[in-house]
C-alpha positions in Angstrom: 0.0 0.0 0.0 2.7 2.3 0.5 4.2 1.7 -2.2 0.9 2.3 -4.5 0.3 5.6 -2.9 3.3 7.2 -3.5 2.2 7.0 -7.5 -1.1 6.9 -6.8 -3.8 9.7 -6.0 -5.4 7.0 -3.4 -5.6 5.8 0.0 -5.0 2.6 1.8 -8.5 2.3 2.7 -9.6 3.3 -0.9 -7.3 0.5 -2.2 -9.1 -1.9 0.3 -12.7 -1.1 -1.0 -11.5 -3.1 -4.3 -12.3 -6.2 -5.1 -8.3 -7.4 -4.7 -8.4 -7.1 -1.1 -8.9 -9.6 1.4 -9.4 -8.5 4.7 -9.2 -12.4 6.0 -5.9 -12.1 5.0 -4.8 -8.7 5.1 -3.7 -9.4 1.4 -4.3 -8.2 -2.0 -4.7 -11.1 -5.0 -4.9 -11.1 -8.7 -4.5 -14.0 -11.4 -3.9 -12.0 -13.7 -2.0 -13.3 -17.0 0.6 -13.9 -17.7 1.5 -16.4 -14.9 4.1 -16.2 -13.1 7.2 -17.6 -15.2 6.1 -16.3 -18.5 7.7 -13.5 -19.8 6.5 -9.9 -21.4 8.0 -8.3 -23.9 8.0 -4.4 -23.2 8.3 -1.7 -26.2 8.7 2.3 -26.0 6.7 3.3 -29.2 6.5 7.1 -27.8 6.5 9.9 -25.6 4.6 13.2 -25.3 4.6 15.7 -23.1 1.9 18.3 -22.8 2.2 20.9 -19.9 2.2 18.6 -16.6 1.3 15.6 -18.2 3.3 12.9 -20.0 1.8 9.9 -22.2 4.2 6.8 -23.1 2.9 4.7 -25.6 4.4 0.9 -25.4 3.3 -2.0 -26.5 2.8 -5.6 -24.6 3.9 -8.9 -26.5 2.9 -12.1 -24.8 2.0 -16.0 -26.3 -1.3 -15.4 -24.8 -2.6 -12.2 -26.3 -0.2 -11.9 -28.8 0.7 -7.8 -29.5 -1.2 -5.3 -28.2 -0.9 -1.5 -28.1 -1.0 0.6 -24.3 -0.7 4.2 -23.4 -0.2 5.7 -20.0 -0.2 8.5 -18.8 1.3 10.4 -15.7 1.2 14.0 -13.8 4.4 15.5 -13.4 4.9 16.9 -9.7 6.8 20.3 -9.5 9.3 18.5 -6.8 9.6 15.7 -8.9 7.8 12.4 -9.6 4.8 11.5 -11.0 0.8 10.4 -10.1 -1.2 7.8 -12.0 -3.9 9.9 -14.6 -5.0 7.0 -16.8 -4.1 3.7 -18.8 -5.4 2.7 -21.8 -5.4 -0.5 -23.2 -6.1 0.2 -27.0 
């Protein structure tokens, strides 16, 4: 949780309000794919900058989906760093 909300405009008790959380356990879980042991191939496509805001565009090359293009993008803080705006998946 820490670590998430030093990028992220959230809360730890927002973060536990999702459906990842499991207050049993006092854990967060996600099957997500890939599984663990398969790799991901990352690649920079572009960059742009527009005031405070910065978009990468990458794209994601697996065996299960194949390639797919992703964009994210980031506020700038004045004393450096950055918070989570938006990803798209596109």
């Amino acid at each position: 949780e820490s670590e998430v909300t030093k990028f992220f405009d959230v809360t730890a008790e927002d973060l536990r309000k999702g459906d990842f959380y499991y207050p049993e356990q006092n854990c967060y879980y996600c099957e997500t794919v890939p599984a663990a042991g398969e790799y991901v191939d990352i690649d920079f496509v572009s960059a742009e900058e527009n005031g405070e805001t910065l978009t990468l565009h990458f794209t994601l090359s697996d065996l299960y989906y194949g390639t797919t293009s992703h964009s994210l993008t980031v506020k700038l803080l004045p004393e450096g760093g950055y918070n989570y705006v938006s990803y798209i998946a596109e």
